[in-house]
C-alpha positions in Angstrom: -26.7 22.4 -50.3 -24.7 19.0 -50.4 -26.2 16.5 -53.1 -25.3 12.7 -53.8 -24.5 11.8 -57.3 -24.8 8.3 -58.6 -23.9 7.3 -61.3 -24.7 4.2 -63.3 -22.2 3.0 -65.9 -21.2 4.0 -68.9 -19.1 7.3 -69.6 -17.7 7.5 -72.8 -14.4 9.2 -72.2 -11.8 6.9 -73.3 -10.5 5.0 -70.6 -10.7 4.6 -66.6 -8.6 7.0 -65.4 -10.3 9.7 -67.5 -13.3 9.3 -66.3 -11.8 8.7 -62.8 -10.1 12.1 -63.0 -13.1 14.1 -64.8 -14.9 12.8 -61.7 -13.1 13.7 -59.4 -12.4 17.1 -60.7 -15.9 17.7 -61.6 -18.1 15.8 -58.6 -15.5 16.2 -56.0 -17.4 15.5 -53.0 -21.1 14.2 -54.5 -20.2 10.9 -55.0 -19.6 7.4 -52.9 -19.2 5.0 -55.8 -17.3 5.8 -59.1 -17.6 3.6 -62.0 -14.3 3.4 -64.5 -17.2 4.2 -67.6 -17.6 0.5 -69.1 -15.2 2.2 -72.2 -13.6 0.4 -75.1 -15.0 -3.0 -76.0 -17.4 -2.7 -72.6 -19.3 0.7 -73.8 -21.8 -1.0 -75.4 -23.7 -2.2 -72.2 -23.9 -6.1 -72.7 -23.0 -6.7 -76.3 -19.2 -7.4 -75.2 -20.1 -10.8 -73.8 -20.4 -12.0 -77.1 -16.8 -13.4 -77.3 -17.8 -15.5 -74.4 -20.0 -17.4 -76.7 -17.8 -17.3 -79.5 -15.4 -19.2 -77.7 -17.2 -22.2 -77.2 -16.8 -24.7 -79.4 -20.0 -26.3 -80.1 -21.7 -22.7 -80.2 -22.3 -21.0 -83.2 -23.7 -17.8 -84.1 -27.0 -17.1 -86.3 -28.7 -14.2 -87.9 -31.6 -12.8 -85.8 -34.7 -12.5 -87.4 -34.9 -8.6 -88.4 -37.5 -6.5 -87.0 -38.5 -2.8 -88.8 -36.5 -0.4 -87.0 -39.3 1.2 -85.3 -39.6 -2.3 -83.4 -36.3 -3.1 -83.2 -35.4 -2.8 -79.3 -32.0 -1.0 -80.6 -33.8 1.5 -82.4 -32.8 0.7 -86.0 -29.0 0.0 -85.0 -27.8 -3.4 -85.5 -28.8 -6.0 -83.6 -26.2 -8.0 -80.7 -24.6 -10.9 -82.0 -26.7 -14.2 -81.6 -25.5 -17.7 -80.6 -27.2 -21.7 -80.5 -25.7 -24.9 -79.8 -24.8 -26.6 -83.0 -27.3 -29.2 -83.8 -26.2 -32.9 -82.5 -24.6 -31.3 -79.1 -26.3 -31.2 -75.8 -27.1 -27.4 -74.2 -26.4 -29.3 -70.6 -22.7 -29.3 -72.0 -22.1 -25.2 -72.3 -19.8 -23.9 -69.5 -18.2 -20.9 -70.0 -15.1 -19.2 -69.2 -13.3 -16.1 -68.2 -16.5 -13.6 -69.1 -14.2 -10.6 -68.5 -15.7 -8.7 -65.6 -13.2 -10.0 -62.8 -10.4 -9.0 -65.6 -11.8 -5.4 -66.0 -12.5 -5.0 -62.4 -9.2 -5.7 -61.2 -7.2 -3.4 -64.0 -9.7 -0.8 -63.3 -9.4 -0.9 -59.2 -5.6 -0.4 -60.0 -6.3 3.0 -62.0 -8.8 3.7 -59.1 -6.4 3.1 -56.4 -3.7 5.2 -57.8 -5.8 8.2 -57.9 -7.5 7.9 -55.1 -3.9 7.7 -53.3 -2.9 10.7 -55.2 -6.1 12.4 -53.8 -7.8 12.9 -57.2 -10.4 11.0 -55.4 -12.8 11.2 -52.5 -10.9 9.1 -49.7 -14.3 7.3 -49.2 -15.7 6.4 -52.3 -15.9 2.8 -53.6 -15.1 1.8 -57.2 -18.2 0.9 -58.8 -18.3 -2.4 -61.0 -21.6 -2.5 -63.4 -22.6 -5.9 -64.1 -25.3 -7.3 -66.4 -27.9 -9.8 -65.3 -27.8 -13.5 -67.0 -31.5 -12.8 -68.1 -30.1 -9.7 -70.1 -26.8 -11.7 -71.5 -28.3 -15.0 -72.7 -31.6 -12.8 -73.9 -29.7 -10.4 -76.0 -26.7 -12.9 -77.5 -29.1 -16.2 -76.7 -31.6 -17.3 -79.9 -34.5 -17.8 -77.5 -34.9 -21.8 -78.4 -32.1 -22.4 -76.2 -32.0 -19.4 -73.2 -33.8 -21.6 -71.1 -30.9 -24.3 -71.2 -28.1 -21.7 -71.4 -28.7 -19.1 -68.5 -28.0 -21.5 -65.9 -24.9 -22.1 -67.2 -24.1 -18.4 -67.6 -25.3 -17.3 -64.2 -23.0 -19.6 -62.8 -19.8 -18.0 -64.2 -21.1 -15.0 -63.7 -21.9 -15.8 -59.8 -18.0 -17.2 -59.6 -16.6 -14.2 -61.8 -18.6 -12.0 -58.5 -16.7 -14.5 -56.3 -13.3 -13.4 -58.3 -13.9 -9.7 -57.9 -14.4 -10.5 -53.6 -11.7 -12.5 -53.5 -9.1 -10.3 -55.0 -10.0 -6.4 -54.5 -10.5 -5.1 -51.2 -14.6 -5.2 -50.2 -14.4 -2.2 -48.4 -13.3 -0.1 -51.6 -16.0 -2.0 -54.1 -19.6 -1.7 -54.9 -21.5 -4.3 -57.3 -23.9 -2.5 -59.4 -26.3 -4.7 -61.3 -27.7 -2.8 -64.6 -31.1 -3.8 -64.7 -32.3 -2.3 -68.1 -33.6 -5.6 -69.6 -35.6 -6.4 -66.5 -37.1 -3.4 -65.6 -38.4 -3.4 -69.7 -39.7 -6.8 -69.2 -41.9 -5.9 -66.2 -43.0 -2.6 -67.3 -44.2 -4.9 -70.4 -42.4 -4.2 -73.2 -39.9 -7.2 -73.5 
C-alpha cells in the first residue's frame, strides 16, 4: 500500500540538506512537498521575526506581562520577544523590511535543487516553504495596544516577500504552506 506523507515544517536536523537527504532516503516515494526543516534561527516557528522589529527605529521592545506557567501559551518557556512604537511616533509610519522568508527560500531551493538533480529526491516533489500568518507574527512579537495598527503593515511585506519567492524560484518546483497554529487556537477558543 502506497501512502502520502506531508509534512509541515519544522525538523530539527541541522540544516536543509540534512533534512532534504534524511527525506529522501527515508520517505522516498511518500512525499510531493519537502520542507528544508525551518532550522537554525527559523526552528522556533515564528519567534525569528523578531529582528524584523528590532530593526525599526522607532520600535522598541517591552517586557510582556508574565502569566503562571500553567497559562502561559509556551508552557512555562520564555515568552517571544515583544515590540511598541515609541511614544511620540505614529504606528501609520512602521514599514518593514527584508522579513527573511524570500532569503531562506531561495538558499534553501538551491540545496533542494541540487539533490533533487542528484536524484536524492523524488523528481516531482516541490520544495515546501512554511510561512507564518500576520495575525500569528504581530500577535506573538506585537504588545496588543498596537497589533491593530501594525499588522497591516506586516502583511504587506509579507504579501510582497510571497511575491519575491514567485518571482525568483521556479512555481512549478514550490509550494506555500501557511502554518496556521495561532489561528486554529483562536477559533477553537483558546486565544
Amino acid at each position: 500500500m502506497t501512502r502520502n506523507i506531508a509534512l509541515v515544517g519544522s525538523i530539527p536536523l541541522g540544516d536543509a540538506g540534512a533534512v532534504f537527504e534524511a527525506v529522501g532516503d527515508t520517505l522516498d516515494g511518500m512525499v510531493r512537498r519537502v520542507p528544508d526543516g525551518e532550522n537554525a534561527e527559523r526552528l522556533n516557528w515564528a519567534h525569528w521575526q523578531a529582528r524584523a522589529f528590532e530593526r525599526i527605529p522607532f520600535v522598541e521592545q517591552v517586557t510582556p506581562e508574565q502569566e503562571p506557567a500553567a497559562l502561559a501559551p509556551t508552557g512555562g518557556r520564555d515568552p517571544a520577544p515583544q515590540f511598541r512604537v515609541k511614544p511620540g511616533f505614529p504606528t501609520a509610519a512602521v514599514q518593514f523590511g527584508a522579513l527573511g522568508y524570500a532569503e531562506s527560500a531561495r538558499a534553501s531551493y538551491a540545496v533542494f535543487s541540487e539533490l533533487r538533480k542528484a536524484g536524492r529526491l523524488p523528481k516531482g516533489c516541490r520544495f515546501q516553504i512554511g510561512m507564518a500568518t500576520a495575525l500569528s507574527v504581530v500577535g506573538q512579537h506585537v504588545d496588543e495596544r498596537f497589533q491593530e495598527a501594525i499588522e497591516p503593515a506586516y502583511e504587506r511585506r509579507l504579501l510582497e516577500e510571497i511575491d519575491e519567492i514567485a518571482a525568483t524560484l521556479p512555481n512549478r518546483d514550490i509550494a506555500i504552506q501557511w502554518n496556521l497554529a495561532t489561528e486554529l487556537s483562536i477559533i477553537e477558543g483558546h486565544r
